[in-house]
C-alpha angles and dihedrals in degrees: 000000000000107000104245109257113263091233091058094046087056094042094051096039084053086061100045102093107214123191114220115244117248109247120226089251089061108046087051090050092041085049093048102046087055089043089055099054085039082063100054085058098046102239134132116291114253120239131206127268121189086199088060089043085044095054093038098051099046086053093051096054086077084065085215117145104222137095117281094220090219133142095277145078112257154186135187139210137188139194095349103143091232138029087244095049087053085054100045086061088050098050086042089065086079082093087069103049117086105210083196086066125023133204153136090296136125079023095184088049093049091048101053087046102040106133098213085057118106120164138034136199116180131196135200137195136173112212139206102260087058090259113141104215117196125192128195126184127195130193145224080040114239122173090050094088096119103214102338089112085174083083096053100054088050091053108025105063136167121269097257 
């Protein structure tokens, strides 16, 4: 069997898009920011799931900004410098949502606080433009009710 030629190895490893794994850190950070707004709001603390990382984390290899249309609840991020500062501008959507009126609005808002909600897997890739692309999934998915607004004033609730 030939070796393959070192030129060829870089050239094809230069190609081969790898997202980065999550770190522990992360993903705790990550876990405690959403369980702080969660708070606000009075609803059940998320826990990790590797399943949900996993998934997120193989999506966001493709470093396209778009959602994955997948089984789970989901928000995207791009060029934050950091995973929490992606989540800040998520949670900052609640100035948008009108509780007197809900709806499918400030969707990446709704999803981090959905009551029903109860567990969360990020991903995170940096991609070759410099960009920096985060993925969170949520399930059991919540926002993604179409027009049945009923859900939204039993999960969505007011910061107490």
């Amino acid at each position: 069997m030939r070796p393959i030629p070192f030129i060829f190895t870089i050239l094809l490893l230069g190609l081969i898009q790898v997202a980065q794994a999550i770190s522990k850190v992360t993903a705790k950070n990550a876990l405690n920011i959403h369980n702080k707004y969660r708070a606000l709001h009075g609803v059940p603390a998320l826990q990790w799931n590797t399943t949900l990382e996993k998934y997120a984390q193989n999506y966001s290899k493709n470093c396209e900004f778009k959602h994955s249309g997948g089984p789970y609840g989901e928000n995207l991020g791009w060029g934050y410098a950091k995973l929490p500062d992606s989540i800040d501008a998520w949670y900052n959507e609640e100035g948008n949502y009108d509780y007197n009126n809900p709806a499918f609005t400030a969707g990446h808002f709704t999803a981090m606080v959905w009551k029903s909600t109860t567990q969360l897997g990020c991903g995170i890739k940096s991609c070759d433009n410099g960009a920096h692309f985060y993925i969170c999934n949520y399930y059991p998915p919540g926002n993604m009710m179409g027009d049945n607004f009923a859900y939204f004033k039993e999960n969505v609730l007011p910061p107490k």
